[in-house]
N, C-alpha and C positions, 0 to 999 in steps of 0.2 A: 485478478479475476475473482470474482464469486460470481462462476459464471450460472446464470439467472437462466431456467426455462421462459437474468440479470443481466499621509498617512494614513491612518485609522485615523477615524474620530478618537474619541476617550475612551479609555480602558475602563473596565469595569469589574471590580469585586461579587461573585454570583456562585449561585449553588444550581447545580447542574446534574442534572439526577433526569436517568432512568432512557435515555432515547440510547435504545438499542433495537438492532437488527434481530429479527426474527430465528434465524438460523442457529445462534449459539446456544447452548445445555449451560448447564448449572458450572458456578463457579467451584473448583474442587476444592479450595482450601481455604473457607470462610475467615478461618481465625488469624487469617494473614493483617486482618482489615478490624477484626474485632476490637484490639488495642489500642485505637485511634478514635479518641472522642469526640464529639462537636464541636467541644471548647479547645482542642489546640490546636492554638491558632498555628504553629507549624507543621502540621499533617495534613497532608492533600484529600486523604480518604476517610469520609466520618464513618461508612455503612455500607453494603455491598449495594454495588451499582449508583454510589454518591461521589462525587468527587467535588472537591473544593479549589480554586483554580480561578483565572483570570479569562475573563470571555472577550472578544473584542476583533476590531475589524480589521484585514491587514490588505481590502484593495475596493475598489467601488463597485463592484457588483453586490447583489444582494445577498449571494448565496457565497461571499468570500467573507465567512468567519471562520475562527479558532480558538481554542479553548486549550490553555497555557498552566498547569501544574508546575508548581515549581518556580524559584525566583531567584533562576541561575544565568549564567552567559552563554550556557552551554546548553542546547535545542536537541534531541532528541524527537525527530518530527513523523508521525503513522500517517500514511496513507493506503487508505482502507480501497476493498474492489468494487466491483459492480454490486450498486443495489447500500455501500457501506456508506455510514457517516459517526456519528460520535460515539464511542462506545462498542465500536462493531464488533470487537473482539474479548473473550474472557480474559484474558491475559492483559489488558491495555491496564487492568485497575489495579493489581499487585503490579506490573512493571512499573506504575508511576512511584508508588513507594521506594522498589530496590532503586528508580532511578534520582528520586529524592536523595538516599541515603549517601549517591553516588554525588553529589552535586549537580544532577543531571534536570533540567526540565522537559516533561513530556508536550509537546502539542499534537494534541489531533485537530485537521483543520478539514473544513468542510469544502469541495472544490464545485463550480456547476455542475460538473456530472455526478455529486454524489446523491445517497437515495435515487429518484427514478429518473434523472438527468441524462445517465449515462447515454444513453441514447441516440440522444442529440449533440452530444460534445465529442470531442476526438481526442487522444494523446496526447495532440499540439496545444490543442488549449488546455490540459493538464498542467502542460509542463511550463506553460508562462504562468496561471496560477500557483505554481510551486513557487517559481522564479520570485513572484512576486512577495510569497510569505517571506523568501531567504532574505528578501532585500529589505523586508519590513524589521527582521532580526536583526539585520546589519547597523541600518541607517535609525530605528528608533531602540534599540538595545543593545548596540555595540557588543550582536554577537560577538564569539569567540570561534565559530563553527559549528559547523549542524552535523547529524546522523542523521538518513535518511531509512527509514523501515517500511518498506512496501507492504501489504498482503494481497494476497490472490492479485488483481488486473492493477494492483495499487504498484506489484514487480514491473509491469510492463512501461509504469508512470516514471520510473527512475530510469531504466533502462533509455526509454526516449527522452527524458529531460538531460541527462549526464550525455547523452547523444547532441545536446543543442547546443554544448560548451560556452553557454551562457554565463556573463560575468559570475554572476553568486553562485553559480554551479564550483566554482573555484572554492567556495566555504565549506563545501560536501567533504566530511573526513570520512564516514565510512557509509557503504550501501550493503543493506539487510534485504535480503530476498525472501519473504515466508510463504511459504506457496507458488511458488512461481510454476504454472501449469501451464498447460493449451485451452483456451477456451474452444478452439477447431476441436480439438480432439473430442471435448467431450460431447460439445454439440452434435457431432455426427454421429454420436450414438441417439438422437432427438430424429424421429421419422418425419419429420415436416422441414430439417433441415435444407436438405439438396435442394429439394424443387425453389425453396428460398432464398439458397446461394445464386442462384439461374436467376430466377426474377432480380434479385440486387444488383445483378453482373447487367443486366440488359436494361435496368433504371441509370445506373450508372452511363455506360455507354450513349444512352439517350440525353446526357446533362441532366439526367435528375435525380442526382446522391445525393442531395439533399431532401429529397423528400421523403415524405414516412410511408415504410412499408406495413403491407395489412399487419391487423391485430394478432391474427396467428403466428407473424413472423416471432413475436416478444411478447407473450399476453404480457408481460410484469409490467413493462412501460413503452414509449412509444419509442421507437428506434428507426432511424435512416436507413437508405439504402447504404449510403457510405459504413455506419458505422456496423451494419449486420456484418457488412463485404468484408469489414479491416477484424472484425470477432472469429468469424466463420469459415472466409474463405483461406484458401493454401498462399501462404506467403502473403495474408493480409497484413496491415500494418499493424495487429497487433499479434500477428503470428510469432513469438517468440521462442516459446518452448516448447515445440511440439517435436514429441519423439523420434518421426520419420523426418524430420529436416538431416541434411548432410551436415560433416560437423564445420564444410567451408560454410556451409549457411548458417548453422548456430555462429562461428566467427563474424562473418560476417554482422551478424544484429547483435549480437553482446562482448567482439573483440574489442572493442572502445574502453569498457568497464575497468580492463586490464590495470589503469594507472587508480585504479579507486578501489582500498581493502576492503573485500567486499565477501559477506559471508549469504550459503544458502541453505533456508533451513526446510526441509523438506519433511512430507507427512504420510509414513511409508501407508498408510492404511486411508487415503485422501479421498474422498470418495467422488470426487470431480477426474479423476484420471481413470481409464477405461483398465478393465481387468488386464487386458494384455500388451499394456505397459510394463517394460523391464524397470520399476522405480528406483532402485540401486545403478546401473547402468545409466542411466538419463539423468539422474543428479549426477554420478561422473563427468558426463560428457557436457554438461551444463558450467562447471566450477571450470572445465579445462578451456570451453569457451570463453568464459568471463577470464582467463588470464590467470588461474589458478586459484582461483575462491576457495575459501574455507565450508568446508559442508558440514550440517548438524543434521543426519540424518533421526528424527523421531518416530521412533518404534512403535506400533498404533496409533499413532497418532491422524486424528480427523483433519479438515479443510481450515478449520479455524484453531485447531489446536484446542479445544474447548474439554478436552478429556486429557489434555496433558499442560496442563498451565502453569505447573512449577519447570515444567522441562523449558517449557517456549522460553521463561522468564530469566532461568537458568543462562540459556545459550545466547539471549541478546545481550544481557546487561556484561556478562564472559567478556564479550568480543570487542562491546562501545568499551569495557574497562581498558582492555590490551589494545586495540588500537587505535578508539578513538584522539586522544591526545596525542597522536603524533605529528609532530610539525604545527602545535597550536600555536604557538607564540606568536608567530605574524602568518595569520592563515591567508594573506593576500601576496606573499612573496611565490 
């Protein structure tokens, strides 16, 4: 969530600069990037908000590209939320560094729902465009395995793809949770919400979830009845982490996770989760759902982590170190 009032042809060598989401603040620690020239040629990062990197297509739709730092076996792959596409986050341009240093390559990839797609897409198509990048690592770069890192409605993208135990879902060594929120929750704090949830519920029923509801429902982009219902409504399909579920219902949607080390990094000062959320408490009851998850609870820290970006940097690159490599040698046994 960033929940919003929100083979390949030939690869290609490209400089890729500057398409960032509106919502982030300033990068806190320039000088991360400062020591990385133009001319070397093995630094991904020339300049804040530049990166250097392989752009290219990994399925036949328009909107399935990805943009590859790093010229490793090992995938490190961001999936950004509603409203996200390259860049979405402050942190994505020092993790590609720590995760170069690591032998690690970053992809952020673009899915149809990113930027103002979300919409009109759903989970399910989420998670065959995932499918489809992993098999694009496998079969044209003889992956080694992937890490999957969610943010905001990007948590919900893993939750339901690792849910579809699709073959290359088998190359997933480890699942990153960064925000993983209620898009319900916060919505209902939105005065035009309910009467919205009501009209989605009665398009639906009438055979027309697919069709797009008024402009008020989403000014930001055009959205379905289906996909408002699966945002919005109680136990929608992308109802995941919302506080008031039982914890047989968080089981229920995120007990799967269990056999996947899976870490969740939470933004105690998040400004998408309503003030009377216990956020201590719900990350508990989140990590115990997913089957025991590792939690990196961050201490002020905002929705995108944009005011804590050595911490964010800190706890992913920690976890891919200790447990992404396990069981690499034949990630298909």
């Amino acid at each position: 969530m960033n929940p919003s009032p929100p083979r390949s042809s030939k690869t290609s060598w490209t400089w890729l600069s500057g398409i960032v989401r509106g919502r982030s603040g300033k990068l806190e620690n320039p000088q991360m990037t400062n020591n990385v020239n133009a001319g070397d040629v093995g630094g991904s990062v020339t300049r804040k908000n530049h990166l250097r990197g392989v752009l290219f297509k990994y399925g036949p739709k328009a909107a399935q590209v990805a943009f590859k730092t790093g010229e490793f076996k090992r995938q490190v792959i961001f999936i950004g939320g509603l409203t996200d596409g390259f860049l979405a986050t402050e942190y994505l341009q020092p993790l590609s560094i720590a995760l170069e240093n690591e032998k690690w390559s970053l992809v952020q990839l673009l899915l149809s729902s990113s930027y103002t797609g979300y919409g009109t897409c759903s989970l399910k198509e989420d998670a065959m465009e995932i499918d489809q990048l992993i098999a694009y690592f496998i079969n044209k770069e003889d992956s080694e395995g992937v890490v999957l890192i969610g943010h905001s409605t990007g948590c919900q993208d893993i939750v339901h793809y690792m849910r579809t135990n699709a073959a290359c879902s088998r190359a997933v060594r480890v699942a990153i949770l960064q925000a993983p929120v209620s898009d319900r929750e916060y919505r209902a704090t939105l005065p035009e919400t309910a009467e919205m949830i009501d009209l989605a519920s009665s398009m639906i029923r009438e055979g027309r979830g697919m069709e797009l509801m008024p402009r008020e429902a989403n000014p930001d982009a055009p959205i379905t009845a289906y996909r408002f219902h699966s945002l919005c409504a109680y136990m929608g399909d992308d109802d995941m982490f919302s506080s008031d579920l039982s914890d047989d219902q968080l089981k229920m949607r995120l007990g799967h996770m269990e056999t996947t080390p899976c870490q969740v990094i939470f933004s105690m000062a998040d400004e998408y989760v309503p003030e009377y959320v216990d956020k201590k408490a719900l990350v508990e009851r989140l990590c115990r759902a997913l089957g025991g998850a590792e939690k990196a609870e961050i201490e002020w820290g905002n929705h995108s982590l944009s005011n804590r970006v050595e911490e964010a940097v800190e706890a992913i690159v920690n976890f891919v170190k200790r447990e992404g490599p396990k069981g690499w040698d034949d990630p298909w046994s």
